[in-house]
C-alpha angles and dihedrals in degrees: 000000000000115000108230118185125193140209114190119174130180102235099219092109139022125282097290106217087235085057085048097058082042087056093041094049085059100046086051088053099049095030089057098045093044077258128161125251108214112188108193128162126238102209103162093121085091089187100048109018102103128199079214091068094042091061093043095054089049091054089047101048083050085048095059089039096253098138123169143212110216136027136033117030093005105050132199149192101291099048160120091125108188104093091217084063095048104057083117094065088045088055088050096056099034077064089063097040083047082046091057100043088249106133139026140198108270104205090185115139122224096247090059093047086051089055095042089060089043087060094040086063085064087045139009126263140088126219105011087219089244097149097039102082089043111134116239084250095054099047089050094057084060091046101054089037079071104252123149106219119199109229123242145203121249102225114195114258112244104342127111129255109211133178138162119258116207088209113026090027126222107012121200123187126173117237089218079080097053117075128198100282136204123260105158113044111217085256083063096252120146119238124233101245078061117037084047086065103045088042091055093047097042088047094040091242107196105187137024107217106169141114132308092242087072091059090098096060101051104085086056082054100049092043082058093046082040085055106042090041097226132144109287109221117221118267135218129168117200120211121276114256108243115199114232088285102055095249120136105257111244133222099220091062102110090216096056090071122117082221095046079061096056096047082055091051106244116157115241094227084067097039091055082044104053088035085056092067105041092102099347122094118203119207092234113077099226134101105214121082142187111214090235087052084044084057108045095045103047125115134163088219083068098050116099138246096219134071120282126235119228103213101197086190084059094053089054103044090050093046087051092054093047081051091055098046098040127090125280099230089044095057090041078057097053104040098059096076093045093056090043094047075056094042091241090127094067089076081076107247116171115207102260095062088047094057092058095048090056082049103063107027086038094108081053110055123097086190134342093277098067087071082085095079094041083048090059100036087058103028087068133112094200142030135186115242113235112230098236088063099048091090095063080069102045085076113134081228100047101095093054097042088050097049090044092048085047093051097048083045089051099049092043120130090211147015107221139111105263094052093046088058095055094042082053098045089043092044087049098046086043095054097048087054099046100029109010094240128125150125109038093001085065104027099050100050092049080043105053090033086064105032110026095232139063100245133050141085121004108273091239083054097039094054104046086044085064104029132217098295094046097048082039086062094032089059092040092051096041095054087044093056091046096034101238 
């Protein structure tokens, strides 16, 4: 049997971070047993489901590498995979479970069904069953008096529905705690608890891999595969996320979107990293994987029970490591659309400079936005000078350290690295000879005369970053500003 995995998301919101460990948990599944990865969309929700969201989960799940084999986009054999376009196959399926006596018409209206949830807060229960013993003839004089009826489930009276969970183990629910629930809307619109089971069954799903928080649902589920009589795939429900707090992370926080990633510059192969152990525990004890190694070490048996943590400091100390190992043209890539999403593009920055300014800031980004700040920082004429630097330029040697490091700039072929270090090196080794002076008393006055302030970039980095115009100004301004 070929494993087959699914991810199918309601697109009525952006990839939420916790969707994206569900999705990942699945790749690594199929991807692991030569499986097969099926994306569908679920977009029953006919007011808030948006063509718009679909097509953004679908860029954000190709962002992290999660690419897929069936299903929206690129298509197959048991689409189509959209559940508006499959109300055929629900009709199908709601014949047999007529067939079986398995289901009725519910004639409810929503104001009973209101009132009925009003007096369930005084005492426990759902659905008080009112339609189901109603008699065919009943339920056709319903019918012909012109009332649209939802159609329920027929759940068995005081039996257990039990089913194996990959991850939490056997499961074993009463059915005293599961009332007759609704599959067809009075619209004629299938539920959830309903058109997902048709959809796995339709698709040959294999394997359930999704969030705890769908573990209640899963007895309704299993009553529907008991009824029709068709294959039940194998479930396992993986931990809720739970933000630094131990609050449950919500969907609707702006910040918790795959795409709300991207825009901060974080690189996917960190994301899908760092997404891998949260609830998960590899055997070997490191942090850093490979996606191959991701692949080949994953395993639901190692996935845990409990609520995982998400470390924001540990996002950003992996994303940093994947910055400094990466390659240089790929995070100038990357980063462009980041600094433009922010405006900073618009100081007029071309990517070479930009290169060297990952270059030399890489081992102290937490993600690709915060080049902004390094961009500014570099991209200006002037700068303040900061008092406790002041003293590095009340040197009796500062004026003539400064005019003899302008004139070698000056006079400079070219402005790299390479050429700054040996006019430093050669600045520092002239003025001892001439003025014995050298070390602190060279450097921090050149330092504090381009940057304002006594720490910072390495002065063969610094200088290069500015250029010779720009250090040119800085120096001017500074010494106007302490009158040397």
């Amino acid at each position: 049997m070929t494993v087959k995995v699914r991810y199918a998301p309601s697109p009525t919101g952006p990839l939420h971070i916790g969707g994206a460990r569900t999705v990942l948990f699945n790749w690594l599944y199929a991807r692991q047993n030569q499986g097969v990865m099926l994306v569908r969309s679920e977009d029953t929700d006919l007011e808030r489901s948006d063509v718009k969201w679909e097509k953004e989960i679908g860029e954000a799940l190709l962002w992290l590498g999660l690419s897929w084999d069936e299903g929206i986009i690129v298509g197959g054999e048991r689409g189509p995979y959209r559940q508006t376009e499959r109300l055929g196959s629900y009709q199908e399926y709601l014949a047999k479970l007529w067939l079986g006596g398995h289901v009725y018409y519910c004639f409810c209206t929503p104001e009973e069904l209101e009132a009925r949830r009003a007096e369930s807060q005084q005492e426990q229960g759902g659905y008080n069953g009112r339609c189901r013993h109603l008699t065919p003839t009943e339920a056709q004089v319903k019918l012909d008096a012109g009332l649209r009826p939802a159609i329920r489930f027929k759940v068995p009276v005081d039996r257990e529905v039990i089913f194996q969970d990959l991850i939490r183990g056997e499961v074993r629910v009463s059915t005293k705690d599961v009332s007759d629930f609704v599959i067809i809307k009075q619209d004629g619109i299938p539920t959830y608890n309903y058109a997902v089971v048709i959809d796995d069954i339709t698709m040959k799903v294999t394997h359930i891999i999704r969030a705890n928080e769908h573990l209640t649902n899963t007895p309704k589920q299993v009553l529907i595969y008991e009824a029709l009589g068709e294959f039940m795939p194998e479930f396992a429900h993986v931990s809720l996320i739970l933000d630094e707090t131990g609050r449950k992370m919500s969907k609707r926080m702006g910040d918790m979107s795959v795409a709300a990633y991207i825009r901060r510059g974080y690189l996917p192969e960190a994301v899908v990293n760092f997404l891998a152990l949260l609830g998960w525990s590899p055997q070997e004890p490191k942090e850093i994987f490979t996606t191959e190694e991701l692949i080949a070490q994953f395993s639901l048996d190692r996935v845990s029970k409990s609520p995982a943590i998400f470390d924001f400091q540990k996002l950003d100390w992996m994303n940093n490591q994947y910055i400094m190992q990466s390659e240089l043209p790929r995070l100038v890539e990357l980063a462009v659309p980041v600094l433009e999403g922010q405006g900073v593009a618009a100081s007029g920055f071309d990517k070479e400079w930009l290169g060297l300014v990952i270059s030399v800031v890489r081992d102290e980004l937490n993600n690709l936005s915060e080049l902004g700040n390094f961009i500014a920082e570099f991209s200006a004429d002037e700068v303040s000078l900061e008092e406790d630097a002041r003293e590095h330029l009340a040197y009796q040697c500062t004026p003539a350290v400064l005019d003899e490091f302008v004139r070698r700039l000056e006079a400079l072929s070219s402005v790299d690295q390479e050429s700054v270090s040996a006019l430093l090196k050669q600045l520092n080794k002239d003025l001892k000879a001439q003025m014995g002076v050298s070390g602190k008393l060279v450097f921090m006055p050149v330092r504090v005369a381009l940057s304002g302030t006594t720490s910072g970039q390495e002065l063969y980095h610094l200088v290069p970053l500015l250029g010779r115009e720009r250090a040119l100004k800085r120096i001017k301004h500074i010494r106007q500003l302490a009158r040397v």
